[in-house]
C-alpha positions as a Markdown table, in Angstrom:
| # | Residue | x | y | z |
|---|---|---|---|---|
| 1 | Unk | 5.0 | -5.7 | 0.3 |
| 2 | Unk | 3.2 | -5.1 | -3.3 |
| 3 | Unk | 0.0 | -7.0 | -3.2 |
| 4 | Unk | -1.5 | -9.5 | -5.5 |
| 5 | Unk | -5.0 | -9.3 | -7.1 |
| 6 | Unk | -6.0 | -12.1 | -9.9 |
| 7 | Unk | -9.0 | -10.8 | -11.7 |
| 8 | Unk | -11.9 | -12.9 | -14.2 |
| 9 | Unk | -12.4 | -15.9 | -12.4 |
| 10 | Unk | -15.3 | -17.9 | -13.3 |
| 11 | Unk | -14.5 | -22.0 | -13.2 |
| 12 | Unk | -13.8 | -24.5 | -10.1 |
| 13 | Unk | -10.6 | -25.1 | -11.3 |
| 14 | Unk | -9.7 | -21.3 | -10.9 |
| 15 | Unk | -10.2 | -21.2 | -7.6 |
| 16 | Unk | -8.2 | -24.4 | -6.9 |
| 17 | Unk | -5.3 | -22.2 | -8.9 |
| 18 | Unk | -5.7 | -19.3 | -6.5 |
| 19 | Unk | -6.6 | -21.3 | -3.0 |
| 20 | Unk | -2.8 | -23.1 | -3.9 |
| 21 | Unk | -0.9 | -19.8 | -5.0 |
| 22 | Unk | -2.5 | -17.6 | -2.2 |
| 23 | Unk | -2.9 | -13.8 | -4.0 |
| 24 | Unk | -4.5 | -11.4 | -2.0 |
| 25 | Unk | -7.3 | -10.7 | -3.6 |
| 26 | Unk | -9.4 | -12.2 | -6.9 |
| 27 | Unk | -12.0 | -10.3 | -8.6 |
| 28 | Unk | -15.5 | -11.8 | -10.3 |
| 29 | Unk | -16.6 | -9.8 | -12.9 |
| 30 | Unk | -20.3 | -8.8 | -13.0 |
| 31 | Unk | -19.8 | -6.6 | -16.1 |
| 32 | Unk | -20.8 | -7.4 | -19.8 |
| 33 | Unk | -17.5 | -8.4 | -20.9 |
| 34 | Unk | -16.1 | -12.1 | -21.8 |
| 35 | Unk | -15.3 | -12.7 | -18.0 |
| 36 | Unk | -18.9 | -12.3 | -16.9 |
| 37 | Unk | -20.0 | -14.4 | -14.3 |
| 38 | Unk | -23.9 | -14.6 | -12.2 |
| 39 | Unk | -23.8 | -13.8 | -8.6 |
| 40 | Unk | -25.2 | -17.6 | -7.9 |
| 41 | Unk | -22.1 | -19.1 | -9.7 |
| 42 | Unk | -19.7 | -16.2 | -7.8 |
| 43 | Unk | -21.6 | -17.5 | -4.7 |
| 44 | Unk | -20.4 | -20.8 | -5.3 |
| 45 | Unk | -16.9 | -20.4 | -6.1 |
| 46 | Unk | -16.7 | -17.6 | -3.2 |
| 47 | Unk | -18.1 | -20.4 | -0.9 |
| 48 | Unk | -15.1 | -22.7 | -2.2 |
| 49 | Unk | -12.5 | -19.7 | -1.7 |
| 50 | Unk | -9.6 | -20.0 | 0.8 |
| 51 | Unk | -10.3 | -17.3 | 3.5 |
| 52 | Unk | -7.2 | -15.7 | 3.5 |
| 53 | Unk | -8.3 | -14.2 | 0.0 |
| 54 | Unk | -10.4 | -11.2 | -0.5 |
| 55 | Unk | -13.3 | -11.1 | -3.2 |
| 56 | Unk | -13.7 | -7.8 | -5.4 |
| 57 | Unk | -16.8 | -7.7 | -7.3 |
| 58 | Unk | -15.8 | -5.7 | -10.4 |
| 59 | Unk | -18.7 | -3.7 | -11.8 |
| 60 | Unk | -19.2 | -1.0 | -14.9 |
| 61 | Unk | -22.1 | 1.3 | -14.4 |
| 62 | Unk | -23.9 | -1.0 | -12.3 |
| 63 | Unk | -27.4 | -0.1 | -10.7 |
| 64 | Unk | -26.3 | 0.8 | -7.3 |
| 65 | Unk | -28.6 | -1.5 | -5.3 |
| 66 | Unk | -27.5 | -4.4 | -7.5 |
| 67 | Unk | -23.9 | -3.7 | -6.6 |
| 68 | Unk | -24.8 | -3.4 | -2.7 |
| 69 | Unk | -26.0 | -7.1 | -3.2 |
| 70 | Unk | -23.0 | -8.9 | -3.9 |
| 71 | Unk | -22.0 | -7.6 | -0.5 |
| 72 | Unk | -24.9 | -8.1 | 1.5 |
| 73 | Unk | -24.8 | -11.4 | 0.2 |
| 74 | Unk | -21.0 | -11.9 | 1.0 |
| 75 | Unk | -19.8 | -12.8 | -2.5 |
| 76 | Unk | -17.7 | -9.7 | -2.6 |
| 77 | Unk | -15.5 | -8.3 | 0.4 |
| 78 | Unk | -14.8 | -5.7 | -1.5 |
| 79 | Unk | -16.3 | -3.5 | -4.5 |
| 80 | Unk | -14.1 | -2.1 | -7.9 |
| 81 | Unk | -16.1 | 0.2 | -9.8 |
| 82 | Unk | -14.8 | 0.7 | -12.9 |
| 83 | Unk | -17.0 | 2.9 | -15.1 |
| 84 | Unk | -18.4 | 6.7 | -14.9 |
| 85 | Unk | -19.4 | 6.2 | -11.3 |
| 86 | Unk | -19.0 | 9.9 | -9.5 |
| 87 | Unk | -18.7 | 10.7 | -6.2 |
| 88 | Unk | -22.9 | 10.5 | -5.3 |
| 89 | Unk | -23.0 | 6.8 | -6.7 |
| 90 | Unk | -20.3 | 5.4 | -4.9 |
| 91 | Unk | -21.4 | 7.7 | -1.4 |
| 92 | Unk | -24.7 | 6.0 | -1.6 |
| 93 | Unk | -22.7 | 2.6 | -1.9 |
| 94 | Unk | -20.6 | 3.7 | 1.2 |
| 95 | Unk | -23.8 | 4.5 | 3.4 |
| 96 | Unk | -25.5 | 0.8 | 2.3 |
| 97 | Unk | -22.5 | -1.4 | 2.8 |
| 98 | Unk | -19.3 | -1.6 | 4.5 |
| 99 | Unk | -16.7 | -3.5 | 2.2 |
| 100 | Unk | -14.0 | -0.8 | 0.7 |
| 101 | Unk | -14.6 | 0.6 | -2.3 |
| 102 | Unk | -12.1 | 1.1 | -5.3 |
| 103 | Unk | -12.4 | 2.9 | -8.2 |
| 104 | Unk | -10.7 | 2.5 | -11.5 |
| 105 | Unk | -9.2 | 4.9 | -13.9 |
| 106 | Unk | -8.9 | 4.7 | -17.1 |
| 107 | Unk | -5.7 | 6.8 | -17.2 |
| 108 | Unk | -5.1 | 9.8 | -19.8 |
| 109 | Unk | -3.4 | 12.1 | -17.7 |
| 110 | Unk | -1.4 | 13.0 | -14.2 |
| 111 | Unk | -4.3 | 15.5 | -13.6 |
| 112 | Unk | -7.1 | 12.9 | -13.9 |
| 113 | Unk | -5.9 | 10.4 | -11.6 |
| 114 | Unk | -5.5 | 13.5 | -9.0 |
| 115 | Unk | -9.1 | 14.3 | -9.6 |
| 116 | Unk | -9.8 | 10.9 | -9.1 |
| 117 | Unk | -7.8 | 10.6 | -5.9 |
| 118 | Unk | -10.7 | 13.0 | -4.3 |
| 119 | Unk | -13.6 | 10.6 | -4.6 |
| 120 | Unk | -14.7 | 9.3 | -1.6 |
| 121 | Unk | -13.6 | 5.5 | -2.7 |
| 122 | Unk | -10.7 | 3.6 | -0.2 |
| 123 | Unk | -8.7 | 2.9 | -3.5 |
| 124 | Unk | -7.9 | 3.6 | -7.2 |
| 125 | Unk | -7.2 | 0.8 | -10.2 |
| 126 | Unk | -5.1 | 2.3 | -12.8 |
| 127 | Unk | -5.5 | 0.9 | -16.1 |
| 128 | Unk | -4.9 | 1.6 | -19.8 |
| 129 | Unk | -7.4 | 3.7 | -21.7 |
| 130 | Unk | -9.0 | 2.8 | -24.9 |
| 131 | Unk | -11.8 | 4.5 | -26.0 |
| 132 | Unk | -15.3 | 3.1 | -25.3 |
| 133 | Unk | -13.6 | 0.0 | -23.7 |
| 134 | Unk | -14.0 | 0.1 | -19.9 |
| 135 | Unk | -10.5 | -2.2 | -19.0 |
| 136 | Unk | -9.8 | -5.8 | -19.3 |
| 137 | Unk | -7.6 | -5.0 | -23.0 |
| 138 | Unk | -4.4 | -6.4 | -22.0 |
| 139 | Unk | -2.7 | -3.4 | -23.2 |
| 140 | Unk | -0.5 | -1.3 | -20.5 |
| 141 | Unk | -0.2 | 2.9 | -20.2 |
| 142 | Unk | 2.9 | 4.9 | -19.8 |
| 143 | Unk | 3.6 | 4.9 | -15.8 |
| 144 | Unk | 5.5 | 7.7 | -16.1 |
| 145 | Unk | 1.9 | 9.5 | -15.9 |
| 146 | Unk | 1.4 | 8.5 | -12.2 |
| 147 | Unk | 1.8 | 11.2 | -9.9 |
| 148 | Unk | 2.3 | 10.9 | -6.0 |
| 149 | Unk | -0.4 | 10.1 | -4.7 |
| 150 | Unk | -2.0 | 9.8 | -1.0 |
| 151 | Unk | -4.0 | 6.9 | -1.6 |
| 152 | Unk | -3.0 | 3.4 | -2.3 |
| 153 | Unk | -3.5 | 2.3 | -5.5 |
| 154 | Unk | -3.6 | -0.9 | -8.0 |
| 155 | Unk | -1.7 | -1.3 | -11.3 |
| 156 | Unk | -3.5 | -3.0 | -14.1 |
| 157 | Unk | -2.7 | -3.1 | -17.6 |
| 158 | Unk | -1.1 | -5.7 | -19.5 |
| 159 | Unk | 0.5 | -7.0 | -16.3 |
| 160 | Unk | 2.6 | -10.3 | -17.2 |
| 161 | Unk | 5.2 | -12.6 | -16.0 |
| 162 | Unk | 7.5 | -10.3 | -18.2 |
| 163 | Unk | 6.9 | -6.8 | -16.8 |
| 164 | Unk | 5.4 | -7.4 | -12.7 |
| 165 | Unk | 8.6 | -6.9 | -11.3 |
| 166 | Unk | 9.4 | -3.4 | -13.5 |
| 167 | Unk | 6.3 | -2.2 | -11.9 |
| 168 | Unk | 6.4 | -3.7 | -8.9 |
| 169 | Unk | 10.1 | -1.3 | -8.8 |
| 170 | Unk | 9.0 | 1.3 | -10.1 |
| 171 | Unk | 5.4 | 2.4 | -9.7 |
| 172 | Unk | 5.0 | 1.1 | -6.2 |
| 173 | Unk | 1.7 | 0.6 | -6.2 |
| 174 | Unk | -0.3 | -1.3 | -3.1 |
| 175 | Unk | -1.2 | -4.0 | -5.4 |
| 176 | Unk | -0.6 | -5.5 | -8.9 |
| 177 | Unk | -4.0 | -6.7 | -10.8 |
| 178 | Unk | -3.4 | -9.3 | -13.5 |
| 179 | Unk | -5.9 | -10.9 | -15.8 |
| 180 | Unk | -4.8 | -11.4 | -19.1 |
| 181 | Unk | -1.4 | -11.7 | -17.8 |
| 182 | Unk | -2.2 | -15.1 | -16.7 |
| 183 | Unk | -4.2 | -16.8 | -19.0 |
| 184 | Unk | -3.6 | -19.3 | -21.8 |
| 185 | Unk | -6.1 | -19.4 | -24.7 |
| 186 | Unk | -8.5 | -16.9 | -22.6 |
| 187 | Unk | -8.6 | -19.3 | -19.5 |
| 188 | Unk | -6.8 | -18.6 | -16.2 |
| 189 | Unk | -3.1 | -20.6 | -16.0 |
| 190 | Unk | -2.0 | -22.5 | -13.1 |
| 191 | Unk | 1.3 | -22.0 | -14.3 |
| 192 | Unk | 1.2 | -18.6 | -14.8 |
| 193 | Unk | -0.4 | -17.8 | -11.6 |
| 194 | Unk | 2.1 | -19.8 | -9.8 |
| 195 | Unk | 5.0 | -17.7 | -11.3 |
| 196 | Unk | 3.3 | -14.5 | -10.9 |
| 197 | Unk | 2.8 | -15.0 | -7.6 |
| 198 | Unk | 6.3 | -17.0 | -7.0 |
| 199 | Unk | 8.0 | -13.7 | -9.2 |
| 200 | Unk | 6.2 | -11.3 | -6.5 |
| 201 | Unk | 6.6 | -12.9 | -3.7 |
| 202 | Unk | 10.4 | -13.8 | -3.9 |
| 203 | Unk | 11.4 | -10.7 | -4.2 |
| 204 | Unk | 10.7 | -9.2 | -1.4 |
């Protein structure tokens, strides 16, 4: 079954969207982007969140100990790294905290995500590539870049209501991660998460 991950939440009401809908995971941002939310406020809404879903605290070039904290503090069950982290960063992640670790890639070529695919991280995100952007565009890549690959792996990428099941078919991935693909005016969509998740999930 192709997981679920909806990422950027930051208001109450989002997590009474998700605690209905039940994806898999959600993701709090703690980078410098638009989606940026403070560990106390992710503390909050994590305390409020259903505990059937999994937290991923989504980080881009993070100091390490600060990343370790969102776990030791349990606002993140698990921890996306999504910038130039290599493989000593997220090893000294690995030997401070337990939660699984993914990494992202912004994807230019087959060979790349390969390389990737030997960090020590449990699992990859692959997203679009634009340069000096570090994800969260809203813009997909061509999948036809994916190679096989031995461990499981998230799509992102201009993910929408129009397109999940394509990808869902055809790239087989572990999970589906969809931000902007369920938003309305830049704020998460109770109807669009709703039939994401109903579009998944019936078609098993």
């Amino acid at each position: 079954m192709c997981r679920i991950k909806i990422c950027g939440l930051k208001r109450d009401c989002d997590i009474d969207y998700v605690n209905a809908a039940l994806p898999d995971y959600i993701g709090f941002v703690f980078a410098n982007t638009r989606r940026y939310i403070d560990y106390d406020s992710a503390a909050r809404l994590k305390s409020r969140l259903d505990g059937r879903i999994k937290s991923v605290g989504v980080y881009v070039n993070e100091d390490r100990d600060r990343v370790c904290e969102a776990a030791d503090r349990g606002i993140a069950d698990m921890i996306q790294l999504h910038g130039d982290e290599d493989a000593d960063y997220i090893n000294y992640i690995r030997s401070r905290v337990s939660a699984p670790i993914i990494k992202s890639v912004r994807v230019q070529s087959a060979e790349q995500i390969l390389s990737a695919q030997e960090l020590p991280c449990d699992y990859l995100l692959l997203d679009a590539y634009k340069k000096g952007v570090y994800g969260g565009t809203g813009r997909s890549f061509c999948w036809d870049l994916i190679p096989p690959l031995k461990k499981p792996f998230f799509l992102a990428g201009g993910l929408d209501s129009k397109n999940i099941l394509t990808a869902a078919h055809t790239v087989k991935p572990f999970a589906l991660d969809i931000s902007s693909g369920v938003e309305e005016n830049g704020f998460k969509s109770r109807e669009k998460i709703d039939e994401i998740i109903k579009l998944i999930r019936s078609d098993i």
